[in-house]
Structures are given as structure tokens and as C-alpha cells.
N, CA, C and O atoms as a MOPAC input file, in Angstrom:
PM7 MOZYME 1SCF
protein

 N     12.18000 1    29.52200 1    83.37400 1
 C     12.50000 1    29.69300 1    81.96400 1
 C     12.20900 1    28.40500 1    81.18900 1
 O     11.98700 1    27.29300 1    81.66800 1
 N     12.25900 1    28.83100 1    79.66100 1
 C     11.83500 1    27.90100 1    79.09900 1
 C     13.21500 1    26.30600 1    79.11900 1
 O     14.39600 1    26.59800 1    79.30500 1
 N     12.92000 1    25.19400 1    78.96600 1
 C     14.15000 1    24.26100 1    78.98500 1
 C     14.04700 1    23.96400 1    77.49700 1
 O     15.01600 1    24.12200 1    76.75400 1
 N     12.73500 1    23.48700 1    77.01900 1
 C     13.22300 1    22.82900 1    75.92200 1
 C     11.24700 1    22.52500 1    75.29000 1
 O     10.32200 1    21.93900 1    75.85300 1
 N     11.30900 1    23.14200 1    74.13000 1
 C     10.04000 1    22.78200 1    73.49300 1
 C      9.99100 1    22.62400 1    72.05300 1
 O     10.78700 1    23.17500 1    71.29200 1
 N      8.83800 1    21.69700 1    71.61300 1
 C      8.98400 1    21.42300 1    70.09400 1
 C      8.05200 1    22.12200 1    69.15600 1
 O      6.96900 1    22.55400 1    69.55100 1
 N      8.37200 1    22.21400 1    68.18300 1
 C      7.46900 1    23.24000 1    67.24800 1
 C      6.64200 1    22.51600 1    66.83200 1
 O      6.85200 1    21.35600 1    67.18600 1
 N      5.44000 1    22.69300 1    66.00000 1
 C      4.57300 1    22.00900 1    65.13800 1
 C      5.10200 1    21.36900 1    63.78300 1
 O      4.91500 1    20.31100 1    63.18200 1
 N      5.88400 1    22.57400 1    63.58300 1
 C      6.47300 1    22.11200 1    62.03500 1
 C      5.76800 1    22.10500 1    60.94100 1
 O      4.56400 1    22.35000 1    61.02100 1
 N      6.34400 1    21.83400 1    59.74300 1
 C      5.50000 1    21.70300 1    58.23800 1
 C      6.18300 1    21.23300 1    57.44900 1
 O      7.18800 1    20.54100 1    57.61100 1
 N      5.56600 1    21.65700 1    56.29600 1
 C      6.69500 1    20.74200 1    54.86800 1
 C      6.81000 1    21.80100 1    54.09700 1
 O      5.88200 1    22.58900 1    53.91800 1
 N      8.13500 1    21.92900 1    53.49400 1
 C      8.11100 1    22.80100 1    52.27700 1
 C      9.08000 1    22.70200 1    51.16600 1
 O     10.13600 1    22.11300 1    51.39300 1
 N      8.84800 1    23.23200 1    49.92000 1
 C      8.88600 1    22.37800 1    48.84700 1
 C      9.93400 1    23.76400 1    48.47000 1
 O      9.60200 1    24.92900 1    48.68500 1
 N     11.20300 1    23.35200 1    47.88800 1
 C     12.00800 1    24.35100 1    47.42700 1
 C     11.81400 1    24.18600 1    45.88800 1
 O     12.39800 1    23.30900 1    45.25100 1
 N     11.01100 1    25.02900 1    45.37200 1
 C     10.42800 1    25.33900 1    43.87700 1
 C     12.30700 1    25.68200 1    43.06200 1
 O     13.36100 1    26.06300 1    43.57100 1
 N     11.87100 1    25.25500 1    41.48300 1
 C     12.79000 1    25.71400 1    40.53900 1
 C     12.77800 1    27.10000 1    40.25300 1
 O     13.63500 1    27.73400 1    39.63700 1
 N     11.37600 1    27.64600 1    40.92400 1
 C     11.17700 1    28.93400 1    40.18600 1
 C     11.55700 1    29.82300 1    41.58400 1
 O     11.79900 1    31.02900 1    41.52600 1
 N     11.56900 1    29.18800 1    42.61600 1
 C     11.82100 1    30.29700 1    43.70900 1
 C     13.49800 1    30.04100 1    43.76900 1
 O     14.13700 1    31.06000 1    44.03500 1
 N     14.22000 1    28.91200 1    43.57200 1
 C     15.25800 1    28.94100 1    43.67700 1
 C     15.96400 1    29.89500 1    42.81200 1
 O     16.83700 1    30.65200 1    43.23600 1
 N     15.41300 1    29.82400 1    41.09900 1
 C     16.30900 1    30.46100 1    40.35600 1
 C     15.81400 1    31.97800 1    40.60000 1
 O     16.71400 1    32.66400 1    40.11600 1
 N     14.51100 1    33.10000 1    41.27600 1
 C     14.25900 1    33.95800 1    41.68700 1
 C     15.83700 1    34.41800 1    42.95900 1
 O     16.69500 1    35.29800 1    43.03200 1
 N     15.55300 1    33.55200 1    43.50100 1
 C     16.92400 1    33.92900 1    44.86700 1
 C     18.52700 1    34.19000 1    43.73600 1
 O     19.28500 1    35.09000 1    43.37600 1
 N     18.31900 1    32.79100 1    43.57700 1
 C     19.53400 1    33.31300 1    42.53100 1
 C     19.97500 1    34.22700 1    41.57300 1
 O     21.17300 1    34.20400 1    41.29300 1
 N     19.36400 1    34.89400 1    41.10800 1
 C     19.26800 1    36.24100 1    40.52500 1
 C     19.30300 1    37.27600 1    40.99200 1
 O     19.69600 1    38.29900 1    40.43100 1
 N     18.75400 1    37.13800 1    42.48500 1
 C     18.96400 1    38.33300 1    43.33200 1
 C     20.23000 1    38.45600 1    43.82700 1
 O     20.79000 1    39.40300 1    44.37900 1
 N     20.60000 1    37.35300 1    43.54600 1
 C     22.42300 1    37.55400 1    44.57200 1
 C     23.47800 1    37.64300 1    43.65000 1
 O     24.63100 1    38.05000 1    43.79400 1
 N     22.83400 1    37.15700 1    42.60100 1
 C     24.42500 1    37.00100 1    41.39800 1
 C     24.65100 1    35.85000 1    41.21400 1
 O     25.83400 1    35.58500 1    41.00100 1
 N     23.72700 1    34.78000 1    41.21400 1
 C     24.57200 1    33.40300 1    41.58600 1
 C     23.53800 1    32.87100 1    39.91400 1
 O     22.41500 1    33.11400 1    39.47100 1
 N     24.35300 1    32.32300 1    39.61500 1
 C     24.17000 1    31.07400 1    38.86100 1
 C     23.23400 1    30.17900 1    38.76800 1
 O     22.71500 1    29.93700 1    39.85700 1
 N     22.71300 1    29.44600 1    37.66600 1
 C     21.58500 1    28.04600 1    38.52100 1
 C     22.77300 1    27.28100 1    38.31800 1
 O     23.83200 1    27.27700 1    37.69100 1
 N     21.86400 1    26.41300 1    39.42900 1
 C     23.18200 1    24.87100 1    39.58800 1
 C     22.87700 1    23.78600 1    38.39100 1
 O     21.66200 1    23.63400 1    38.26700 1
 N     23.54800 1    23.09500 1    37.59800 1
 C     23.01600 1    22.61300 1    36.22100 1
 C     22.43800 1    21.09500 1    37.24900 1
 O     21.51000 1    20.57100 1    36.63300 1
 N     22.76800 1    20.28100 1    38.65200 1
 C     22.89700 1    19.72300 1    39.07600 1
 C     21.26400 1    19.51800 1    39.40100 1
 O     20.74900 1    18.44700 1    39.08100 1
 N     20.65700 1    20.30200 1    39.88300 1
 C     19.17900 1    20.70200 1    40.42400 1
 C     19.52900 1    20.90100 1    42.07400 1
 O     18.76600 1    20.72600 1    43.02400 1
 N     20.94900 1    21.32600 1    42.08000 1
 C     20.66500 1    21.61400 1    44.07800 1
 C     20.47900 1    23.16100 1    44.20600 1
 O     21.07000 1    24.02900 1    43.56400 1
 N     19.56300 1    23.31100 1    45.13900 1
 C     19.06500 1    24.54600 1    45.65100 1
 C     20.45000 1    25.23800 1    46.62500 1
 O     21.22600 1    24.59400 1    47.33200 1
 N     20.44200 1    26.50100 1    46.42000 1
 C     20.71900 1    27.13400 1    46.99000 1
 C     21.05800 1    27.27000 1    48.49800 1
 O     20.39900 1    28.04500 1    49.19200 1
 N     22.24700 1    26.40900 1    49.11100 1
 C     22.39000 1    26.73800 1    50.39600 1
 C     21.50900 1    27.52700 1    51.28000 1
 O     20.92800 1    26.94000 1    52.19300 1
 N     21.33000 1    28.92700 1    51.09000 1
 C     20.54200 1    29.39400 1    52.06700 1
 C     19.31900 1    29.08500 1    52.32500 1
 O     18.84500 1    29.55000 1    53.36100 1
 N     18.40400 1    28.15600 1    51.39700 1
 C     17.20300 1    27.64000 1    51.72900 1
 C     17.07700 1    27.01700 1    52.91700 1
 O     16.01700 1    26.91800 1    53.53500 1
 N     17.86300 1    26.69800 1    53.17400 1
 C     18.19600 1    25.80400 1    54.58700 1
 C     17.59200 1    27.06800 1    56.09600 1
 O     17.13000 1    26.73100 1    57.18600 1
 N     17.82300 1    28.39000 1    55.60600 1
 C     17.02900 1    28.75500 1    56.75400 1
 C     15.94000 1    29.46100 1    56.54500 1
 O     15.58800 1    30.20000 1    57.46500 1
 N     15.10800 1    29.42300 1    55.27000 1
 C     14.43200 1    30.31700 1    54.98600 1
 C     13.11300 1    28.90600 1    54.64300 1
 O     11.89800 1    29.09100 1    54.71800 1
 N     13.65500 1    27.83100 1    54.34900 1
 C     12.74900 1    26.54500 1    54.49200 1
 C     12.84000 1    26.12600 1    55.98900 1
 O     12.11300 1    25.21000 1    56.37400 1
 N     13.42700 1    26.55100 1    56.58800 1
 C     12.99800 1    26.38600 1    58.26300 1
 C     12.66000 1    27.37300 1    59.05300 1
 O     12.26200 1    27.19200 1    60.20400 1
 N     12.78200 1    28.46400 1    58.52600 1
 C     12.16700 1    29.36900 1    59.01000 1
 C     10.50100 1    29.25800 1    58.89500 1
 O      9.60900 1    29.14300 1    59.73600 1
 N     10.52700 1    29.35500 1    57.31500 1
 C      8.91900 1    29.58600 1    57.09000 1
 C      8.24100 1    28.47000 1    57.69400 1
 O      7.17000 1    28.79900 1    58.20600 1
 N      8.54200 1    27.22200 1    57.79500 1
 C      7.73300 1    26.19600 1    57.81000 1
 C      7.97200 1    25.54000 1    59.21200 1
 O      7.56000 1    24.39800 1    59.41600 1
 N      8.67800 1    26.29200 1    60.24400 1
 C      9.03500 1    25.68400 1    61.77800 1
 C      7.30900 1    25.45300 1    62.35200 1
 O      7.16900 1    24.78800 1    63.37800 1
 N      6.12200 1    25.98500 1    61.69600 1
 C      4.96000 1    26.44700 1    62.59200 1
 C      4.60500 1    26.53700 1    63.35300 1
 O      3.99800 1    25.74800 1    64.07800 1
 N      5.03400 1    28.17700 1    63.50200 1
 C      5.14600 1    28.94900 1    64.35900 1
 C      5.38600 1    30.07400 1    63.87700 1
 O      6.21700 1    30.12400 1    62.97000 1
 N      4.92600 1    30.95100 1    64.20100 1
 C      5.98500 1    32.63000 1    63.45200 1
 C      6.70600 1    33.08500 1    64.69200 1
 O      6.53500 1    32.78800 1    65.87400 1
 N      7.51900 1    33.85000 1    64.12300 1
 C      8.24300 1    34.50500 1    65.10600 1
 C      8.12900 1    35.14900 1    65.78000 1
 O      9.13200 1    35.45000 1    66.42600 1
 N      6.46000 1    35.99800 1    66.19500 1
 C      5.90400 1    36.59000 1    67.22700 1
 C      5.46500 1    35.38300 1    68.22600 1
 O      5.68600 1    35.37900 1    69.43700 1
 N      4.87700 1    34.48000 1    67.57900 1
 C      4.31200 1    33.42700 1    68.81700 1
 C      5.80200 1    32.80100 1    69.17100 1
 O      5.83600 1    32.03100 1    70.13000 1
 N      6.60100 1    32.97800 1    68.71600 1
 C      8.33900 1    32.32800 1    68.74600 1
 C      8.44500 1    33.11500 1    70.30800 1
 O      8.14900 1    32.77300 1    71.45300 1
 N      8.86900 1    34.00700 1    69.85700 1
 C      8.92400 1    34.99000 1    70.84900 1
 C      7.50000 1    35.26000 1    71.97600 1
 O      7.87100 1    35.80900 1    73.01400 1
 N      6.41300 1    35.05000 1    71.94100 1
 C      5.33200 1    35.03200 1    73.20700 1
 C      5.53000 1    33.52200 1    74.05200 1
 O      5.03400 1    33.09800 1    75.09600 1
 N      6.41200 1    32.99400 1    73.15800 1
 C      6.69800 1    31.72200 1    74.21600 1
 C      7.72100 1    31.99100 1    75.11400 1
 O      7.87100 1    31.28900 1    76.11400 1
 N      8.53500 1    33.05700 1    74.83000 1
 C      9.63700 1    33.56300 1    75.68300 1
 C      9.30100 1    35.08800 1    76.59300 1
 O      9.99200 1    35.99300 1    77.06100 1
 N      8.25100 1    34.85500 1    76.54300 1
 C      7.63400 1    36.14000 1    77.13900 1
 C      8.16500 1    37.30100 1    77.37100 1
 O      8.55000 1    37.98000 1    78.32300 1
 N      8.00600 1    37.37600 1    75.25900 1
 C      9.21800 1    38.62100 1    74.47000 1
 C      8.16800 1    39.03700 1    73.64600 1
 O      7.35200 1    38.32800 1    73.05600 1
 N      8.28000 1    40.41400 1    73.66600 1
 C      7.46900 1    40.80000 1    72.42800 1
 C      8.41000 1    41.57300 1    71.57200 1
 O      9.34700 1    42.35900 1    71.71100 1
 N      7.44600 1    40.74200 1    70.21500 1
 C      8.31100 1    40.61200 1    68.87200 1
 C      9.08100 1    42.18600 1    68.98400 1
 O     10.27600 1    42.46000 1    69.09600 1
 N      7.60500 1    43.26900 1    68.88500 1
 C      7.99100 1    44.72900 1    68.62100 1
 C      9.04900 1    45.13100 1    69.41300 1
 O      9.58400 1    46.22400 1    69.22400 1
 N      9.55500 1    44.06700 1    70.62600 1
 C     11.47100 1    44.95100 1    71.05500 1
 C     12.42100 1    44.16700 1    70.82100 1
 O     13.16900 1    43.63600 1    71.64200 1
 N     12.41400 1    44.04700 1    69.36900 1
 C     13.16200 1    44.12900 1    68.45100 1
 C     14.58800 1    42.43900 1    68.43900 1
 O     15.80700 1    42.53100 1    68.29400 1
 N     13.87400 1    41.33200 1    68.61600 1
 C     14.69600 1    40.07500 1    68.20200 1
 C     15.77100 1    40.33900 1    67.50800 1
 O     15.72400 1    41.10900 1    66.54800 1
 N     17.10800 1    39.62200 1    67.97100 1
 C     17.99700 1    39.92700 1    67.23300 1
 C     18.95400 1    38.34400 1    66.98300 1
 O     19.24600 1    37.65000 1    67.95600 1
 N     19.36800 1    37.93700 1    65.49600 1
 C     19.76100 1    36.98100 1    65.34100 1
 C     21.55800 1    37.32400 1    66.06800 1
 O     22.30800 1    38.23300 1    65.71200 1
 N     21.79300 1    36.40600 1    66.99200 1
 C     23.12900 1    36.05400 1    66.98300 1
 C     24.18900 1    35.44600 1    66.29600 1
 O     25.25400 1    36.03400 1    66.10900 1
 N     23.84200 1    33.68300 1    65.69600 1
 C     24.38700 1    33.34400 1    65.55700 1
 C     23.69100 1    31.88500 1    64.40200 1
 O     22.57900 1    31.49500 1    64.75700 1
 N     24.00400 1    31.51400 1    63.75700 1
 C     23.39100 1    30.54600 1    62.75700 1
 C     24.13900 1    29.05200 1    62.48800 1
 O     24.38800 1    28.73900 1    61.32400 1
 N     24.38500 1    28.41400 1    63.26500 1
 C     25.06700 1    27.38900 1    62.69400 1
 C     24.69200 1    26.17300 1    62.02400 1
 O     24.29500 1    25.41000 1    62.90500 1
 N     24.61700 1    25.58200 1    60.82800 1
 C     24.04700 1    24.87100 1    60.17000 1
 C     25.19500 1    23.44600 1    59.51400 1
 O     26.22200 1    23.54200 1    58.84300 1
 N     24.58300 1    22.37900 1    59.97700 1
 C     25.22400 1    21.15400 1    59.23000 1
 C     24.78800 1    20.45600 1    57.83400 1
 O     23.72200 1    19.84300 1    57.88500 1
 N     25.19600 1    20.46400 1    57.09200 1
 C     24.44800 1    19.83500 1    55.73200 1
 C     25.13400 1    18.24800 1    55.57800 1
 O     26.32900 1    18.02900 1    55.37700 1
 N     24.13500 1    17.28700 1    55.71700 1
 C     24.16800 1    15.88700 1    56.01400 1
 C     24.50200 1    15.75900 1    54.13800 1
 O     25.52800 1    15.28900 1    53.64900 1
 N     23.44900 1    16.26000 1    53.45600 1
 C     23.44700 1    16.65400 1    51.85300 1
 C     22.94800 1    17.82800 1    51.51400 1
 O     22.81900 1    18.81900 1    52.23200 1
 N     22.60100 1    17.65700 1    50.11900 1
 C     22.58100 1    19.04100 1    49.49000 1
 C     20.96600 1    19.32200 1    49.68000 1
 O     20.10600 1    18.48300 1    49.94400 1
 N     20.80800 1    20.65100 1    49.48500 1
 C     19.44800 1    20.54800 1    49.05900 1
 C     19.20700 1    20.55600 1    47.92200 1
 O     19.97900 1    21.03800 1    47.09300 1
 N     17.70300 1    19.84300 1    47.53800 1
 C     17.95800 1    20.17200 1    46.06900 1
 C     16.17700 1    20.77800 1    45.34100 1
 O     15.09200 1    20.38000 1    45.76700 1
 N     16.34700 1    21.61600 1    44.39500 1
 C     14.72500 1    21.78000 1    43.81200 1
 C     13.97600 1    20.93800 1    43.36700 1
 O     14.34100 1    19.91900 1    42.78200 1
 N     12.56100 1    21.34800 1    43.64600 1
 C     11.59200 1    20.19700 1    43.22300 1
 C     11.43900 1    19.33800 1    44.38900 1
 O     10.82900 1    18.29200 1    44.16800 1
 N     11.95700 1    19.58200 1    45.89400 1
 C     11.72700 1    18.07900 1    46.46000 1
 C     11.12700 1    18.99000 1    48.08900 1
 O     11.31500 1    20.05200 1    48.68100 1
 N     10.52500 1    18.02700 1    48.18700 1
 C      9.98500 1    18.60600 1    49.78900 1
 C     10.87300 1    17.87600 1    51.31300 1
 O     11.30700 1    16.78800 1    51.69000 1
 N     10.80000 1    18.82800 1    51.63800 1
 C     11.56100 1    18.49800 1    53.26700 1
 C     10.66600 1    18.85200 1    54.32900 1
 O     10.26000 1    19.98300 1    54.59700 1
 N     10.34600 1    17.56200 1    55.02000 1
 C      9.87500 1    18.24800 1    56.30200 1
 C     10.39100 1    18.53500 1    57.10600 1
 O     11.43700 1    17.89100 1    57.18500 1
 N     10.20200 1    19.61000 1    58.30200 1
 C     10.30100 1    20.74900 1    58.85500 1
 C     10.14600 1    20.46800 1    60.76100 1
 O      9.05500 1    20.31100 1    61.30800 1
 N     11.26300 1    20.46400 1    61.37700 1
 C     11.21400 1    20.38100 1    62.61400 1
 C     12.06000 1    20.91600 1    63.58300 1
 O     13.22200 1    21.28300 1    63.40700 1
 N     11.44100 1    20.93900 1    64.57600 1
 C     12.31300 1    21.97600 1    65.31000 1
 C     12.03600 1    22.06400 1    66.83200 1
 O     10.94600 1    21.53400 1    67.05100 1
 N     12.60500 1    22.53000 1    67.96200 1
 C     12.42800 1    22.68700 1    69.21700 1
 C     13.83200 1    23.89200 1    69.54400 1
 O     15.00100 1    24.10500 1    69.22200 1
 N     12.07000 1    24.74600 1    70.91700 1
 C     13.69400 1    25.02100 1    72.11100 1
 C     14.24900 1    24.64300 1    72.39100 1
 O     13.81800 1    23.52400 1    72.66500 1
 N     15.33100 1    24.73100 1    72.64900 1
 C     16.68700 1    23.95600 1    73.10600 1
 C     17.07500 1    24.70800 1    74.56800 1
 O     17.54300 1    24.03800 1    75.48800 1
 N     16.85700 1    26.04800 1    74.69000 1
 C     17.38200 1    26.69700 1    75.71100 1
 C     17.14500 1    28.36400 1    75.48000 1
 O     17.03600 1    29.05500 1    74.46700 1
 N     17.11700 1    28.70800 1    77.19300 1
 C     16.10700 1    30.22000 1    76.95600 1
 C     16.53100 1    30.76200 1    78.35000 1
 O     15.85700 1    30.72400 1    79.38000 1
 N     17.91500 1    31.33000 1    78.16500 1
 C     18.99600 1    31.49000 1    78.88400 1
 C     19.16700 1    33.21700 1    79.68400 1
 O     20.04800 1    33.94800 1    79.23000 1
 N     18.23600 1    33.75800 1    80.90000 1
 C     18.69300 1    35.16500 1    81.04900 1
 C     20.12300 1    35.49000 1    81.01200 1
 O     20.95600 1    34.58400 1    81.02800 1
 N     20.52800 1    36.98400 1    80.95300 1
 C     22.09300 1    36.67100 1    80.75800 1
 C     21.89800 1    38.30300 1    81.32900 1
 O     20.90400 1    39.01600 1    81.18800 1
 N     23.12200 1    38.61000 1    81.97700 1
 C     23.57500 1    40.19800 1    82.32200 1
 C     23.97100 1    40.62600 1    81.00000 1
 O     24.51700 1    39.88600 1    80.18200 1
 N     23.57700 1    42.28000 1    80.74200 1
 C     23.60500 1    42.96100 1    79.64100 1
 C     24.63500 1    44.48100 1    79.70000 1
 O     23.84700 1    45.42700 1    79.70800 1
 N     25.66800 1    44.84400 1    79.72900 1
 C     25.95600 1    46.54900 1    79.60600 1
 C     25.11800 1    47.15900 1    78.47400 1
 O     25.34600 1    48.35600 1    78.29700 1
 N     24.21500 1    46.61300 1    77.68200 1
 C     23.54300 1    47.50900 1    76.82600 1
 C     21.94800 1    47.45200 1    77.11900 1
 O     21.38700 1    48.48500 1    76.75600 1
 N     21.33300 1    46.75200 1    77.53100 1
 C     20.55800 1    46.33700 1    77.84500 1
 C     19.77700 1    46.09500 1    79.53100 1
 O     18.57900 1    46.09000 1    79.81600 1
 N     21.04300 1    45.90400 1    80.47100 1
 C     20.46700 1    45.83300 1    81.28700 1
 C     20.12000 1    44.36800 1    81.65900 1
 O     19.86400 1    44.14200 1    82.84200 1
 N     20.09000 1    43.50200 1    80.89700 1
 C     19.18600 1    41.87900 1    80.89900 1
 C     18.99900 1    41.74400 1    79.74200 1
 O     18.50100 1    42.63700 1    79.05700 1
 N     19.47100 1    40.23000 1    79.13000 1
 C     18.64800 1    39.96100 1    77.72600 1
 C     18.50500 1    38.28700 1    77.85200 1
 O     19.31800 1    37.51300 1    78.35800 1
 N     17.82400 1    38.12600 1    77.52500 1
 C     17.18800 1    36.25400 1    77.12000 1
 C     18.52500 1    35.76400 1    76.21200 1
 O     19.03100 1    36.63600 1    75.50600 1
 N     18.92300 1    34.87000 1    76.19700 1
 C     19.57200 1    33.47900 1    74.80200 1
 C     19.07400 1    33.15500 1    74.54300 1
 O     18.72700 1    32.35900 1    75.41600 1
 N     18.02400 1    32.95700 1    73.09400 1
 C     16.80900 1    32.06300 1    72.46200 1
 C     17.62400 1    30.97500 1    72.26700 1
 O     18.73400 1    31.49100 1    72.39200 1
 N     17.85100 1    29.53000 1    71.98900 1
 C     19.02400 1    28.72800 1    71.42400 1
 C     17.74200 1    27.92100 1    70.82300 1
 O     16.93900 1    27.84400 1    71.75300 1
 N     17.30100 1    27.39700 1    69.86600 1
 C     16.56900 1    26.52800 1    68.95800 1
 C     17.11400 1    25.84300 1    67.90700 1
 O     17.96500 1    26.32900 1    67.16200 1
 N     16.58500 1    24.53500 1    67.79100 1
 C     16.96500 1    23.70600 1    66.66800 1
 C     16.10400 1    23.39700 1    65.45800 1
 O     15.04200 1    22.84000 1    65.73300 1
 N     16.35400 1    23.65800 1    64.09100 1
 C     15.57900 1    23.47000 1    62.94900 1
 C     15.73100 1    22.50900 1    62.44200 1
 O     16.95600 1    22.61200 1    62.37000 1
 N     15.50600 1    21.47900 1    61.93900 1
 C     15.93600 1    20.45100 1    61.07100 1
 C     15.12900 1    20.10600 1    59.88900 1
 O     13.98400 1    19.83200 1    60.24900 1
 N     15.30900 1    20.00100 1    58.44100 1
 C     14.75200 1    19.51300 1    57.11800 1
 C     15.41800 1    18.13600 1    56.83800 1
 O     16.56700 1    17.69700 1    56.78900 1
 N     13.86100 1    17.55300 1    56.63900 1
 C     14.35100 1    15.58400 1    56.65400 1
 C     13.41900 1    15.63300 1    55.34800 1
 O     12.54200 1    16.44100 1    55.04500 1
 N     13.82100 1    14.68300 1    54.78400 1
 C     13.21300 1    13.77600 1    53.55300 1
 C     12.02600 1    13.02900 1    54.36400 1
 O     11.97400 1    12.71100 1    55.55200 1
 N     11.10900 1    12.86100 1    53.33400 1
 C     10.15600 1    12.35600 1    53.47700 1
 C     10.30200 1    10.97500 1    54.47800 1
 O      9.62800 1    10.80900 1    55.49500 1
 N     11.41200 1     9.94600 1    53.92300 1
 C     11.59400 1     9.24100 1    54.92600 1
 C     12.22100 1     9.42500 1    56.17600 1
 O     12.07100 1     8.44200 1    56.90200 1
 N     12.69800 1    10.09700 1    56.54400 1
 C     12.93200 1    10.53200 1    58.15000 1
 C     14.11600 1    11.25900 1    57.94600 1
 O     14.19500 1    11.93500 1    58.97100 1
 N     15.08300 1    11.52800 1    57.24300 1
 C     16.19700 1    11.09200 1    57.08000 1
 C     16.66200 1    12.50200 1    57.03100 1
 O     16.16400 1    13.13100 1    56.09800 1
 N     17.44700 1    13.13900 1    57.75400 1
 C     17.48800 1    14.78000 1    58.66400 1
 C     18.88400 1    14.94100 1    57.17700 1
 O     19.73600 1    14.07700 1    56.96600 1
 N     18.73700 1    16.21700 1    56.39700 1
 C     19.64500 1    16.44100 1    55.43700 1
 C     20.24500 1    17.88700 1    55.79700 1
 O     21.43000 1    18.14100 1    55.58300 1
 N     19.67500 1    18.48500 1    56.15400 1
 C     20.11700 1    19.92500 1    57.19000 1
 C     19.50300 1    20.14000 1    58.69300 1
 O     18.29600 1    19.97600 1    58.87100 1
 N     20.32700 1    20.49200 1    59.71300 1
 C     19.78000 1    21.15300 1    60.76800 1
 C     20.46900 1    22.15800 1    61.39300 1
 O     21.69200 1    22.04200 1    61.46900 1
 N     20.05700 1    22.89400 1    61.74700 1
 C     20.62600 1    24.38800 1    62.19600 1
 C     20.42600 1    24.67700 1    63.19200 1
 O     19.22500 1    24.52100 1    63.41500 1
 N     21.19500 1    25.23100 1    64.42800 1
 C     20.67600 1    25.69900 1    65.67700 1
 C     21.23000 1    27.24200 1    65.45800 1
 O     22.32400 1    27.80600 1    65.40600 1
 N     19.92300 1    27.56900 1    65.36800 1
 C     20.23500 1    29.39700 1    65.92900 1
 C     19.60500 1    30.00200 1    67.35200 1
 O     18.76500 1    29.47700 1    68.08400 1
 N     20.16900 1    31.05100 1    67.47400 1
 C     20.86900 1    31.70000 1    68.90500 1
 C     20.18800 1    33.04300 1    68.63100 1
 O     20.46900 1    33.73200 1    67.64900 1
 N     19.31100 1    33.36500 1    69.51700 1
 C     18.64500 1    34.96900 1    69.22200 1
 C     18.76700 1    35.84100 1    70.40200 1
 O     18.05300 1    35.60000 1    71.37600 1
 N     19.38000 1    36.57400 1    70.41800 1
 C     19.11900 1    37.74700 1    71.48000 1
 C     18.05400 1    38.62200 1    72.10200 1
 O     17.84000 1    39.77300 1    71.72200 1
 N     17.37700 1    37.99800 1    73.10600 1
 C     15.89000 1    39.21200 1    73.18300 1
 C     16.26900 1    39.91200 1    74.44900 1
 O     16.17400 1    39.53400 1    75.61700 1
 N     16.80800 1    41.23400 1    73.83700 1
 C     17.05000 1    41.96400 1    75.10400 1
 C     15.50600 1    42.68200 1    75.66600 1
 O     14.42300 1    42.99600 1    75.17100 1
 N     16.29000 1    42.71200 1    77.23100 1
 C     15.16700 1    42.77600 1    78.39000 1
 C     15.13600 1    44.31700 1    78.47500 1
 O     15.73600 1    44.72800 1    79.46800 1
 N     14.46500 1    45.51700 1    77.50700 1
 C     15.09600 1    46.52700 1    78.20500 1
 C     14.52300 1    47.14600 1    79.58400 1
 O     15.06500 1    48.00800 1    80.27600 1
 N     13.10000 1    46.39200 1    79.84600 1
 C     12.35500 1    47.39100 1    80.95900 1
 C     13.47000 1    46.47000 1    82.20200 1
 O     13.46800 1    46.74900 1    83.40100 1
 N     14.44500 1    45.25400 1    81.51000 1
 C     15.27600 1    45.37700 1    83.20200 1
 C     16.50900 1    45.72100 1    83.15400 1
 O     17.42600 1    45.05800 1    83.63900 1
 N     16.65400 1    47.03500 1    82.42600 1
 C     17.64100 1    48.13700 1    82.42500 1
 C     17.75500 1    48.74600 1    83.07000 1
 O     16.92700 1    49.62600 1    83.30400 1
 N     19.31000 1    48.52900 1    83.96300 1
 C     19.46000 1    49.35500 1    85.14200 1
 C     19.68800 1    51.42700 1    84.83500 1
 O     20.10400 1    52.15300 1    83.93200 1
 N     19.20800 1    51.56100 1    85.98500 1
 C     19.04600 1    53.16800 1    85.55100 1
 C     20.64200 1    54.26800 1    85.49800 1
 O     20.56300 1    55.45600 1    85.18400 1

């Protein structure tokens, strides 16, 4: 199994216009402050880990189409995020765990780490999420 691998990564820039788009969709407010929206934190590490989440998953020798499932999201905010500013984008496996299943039969623990740093190095969110890839062809009969 996998122990531990690093992503390529990227940079991405949390726009005024995509922030106040999200915000409208949820009900929320703009911030008069210029900080973005908490949830950018996984949707700027998502998009920009480089990698998608099919090759995410062919590294776990999972295919996407049976069906990834998020467990668990835990995220630290060092600071805020804020619009207008770019964060680069990093990340690694952390751990890729078989596990006994009653629904499944067998399923994988994806465990990975995301992190968004300022240009100078300087890590302002990182998140480790936890994905479930159940095994079903090792479903007992």
C-alpha cells in the first residue's frame, strides 16, 4: 500500500468575483474586510492539489467510477483567507489504509494532506481529509 506521496500542486488565486458568486449561493454576505470565504480552503486545494481525483484515486488502485466517498475534513486556519491573493497549493499521501467492511466487504482509508501557503512559504490553511474507497469486488458473498 501506498505510505506516503506528494502531489504536484499549483497556485490559485481566490477572485472577488468568485468569492462574492459563492456567497450568494449560500446566503452569506461579502466580508467588508476582503477575507474569502472559509470554504475556499477546500475547493482552492482541491482544484489546484495537481492531480484530479481520478488520477487521485489510480494511485490507490481505485477507480474513480466506484464511487469515492469523503469521510472526514479537518482543517486548521493559521489565518484568514483573503480575495485577490494567491496561495500556493500542496499536498501529499499521508496514508492508504485497507480496513474490514460489513457493507462493503473491504474498503481503502485515503488520509491526505492539503496545504495553502503565501507566496513566501508561510502555510495559512491545511487540511487533512480521509476518503473511503470501498473494495466492492472484495465483498464477501
Amino acid at each position: 500500500m501506498i505510505t506516503q506521496r506528494s502531489f504536484p500542486g499549483g497556485r490559485y488565486r481566490i477572485t472577488r468575483a468568485e468569492d462574492a458568486a459563492l456567497r450568494e449561493a449560500i446566503g452569506a454576505g461579502p466580508d467588508p474586510d476582503g477575507r474569502a470565504h472559509p470554504i475556499f480552503y477546500y475547493i482552492a486545494s482541491q482544484a489546484e492539489m495537481g492531480i484530479s481525483v481520478a488520477d487521485l484515486c489510480a494511485l490507490c488502485d481505485f477507480d474513480v467510477a466506484d464511487g469515492p466517498m469523503m469521510a472526514t475534513s479537518k482543517v486548521e486556519f493559521a489565518d484568514d483567507l483573503r480575495v485577490e491573493h494567491d496561495y500556493d497549493v500542496s499536498g501529499e499521501i499521508l496514508s492508504l489504509v485497507r480496513k474490514p467492511s460489513r457493507t462493503f466487504g473491504a474498503l481503502d482509508l485515503l488520509t491526505y494532506r492539503l496545504t495553502l501557503s503565501e507566496a513566501g512559504g508561510r502555510a495559512v490553511v491545511s487540511c487533512v481529509n480521509e476518503w473511503v474507497l470501498p473494495r466492492r469486488e472484495d465483498r464477501a458473498s
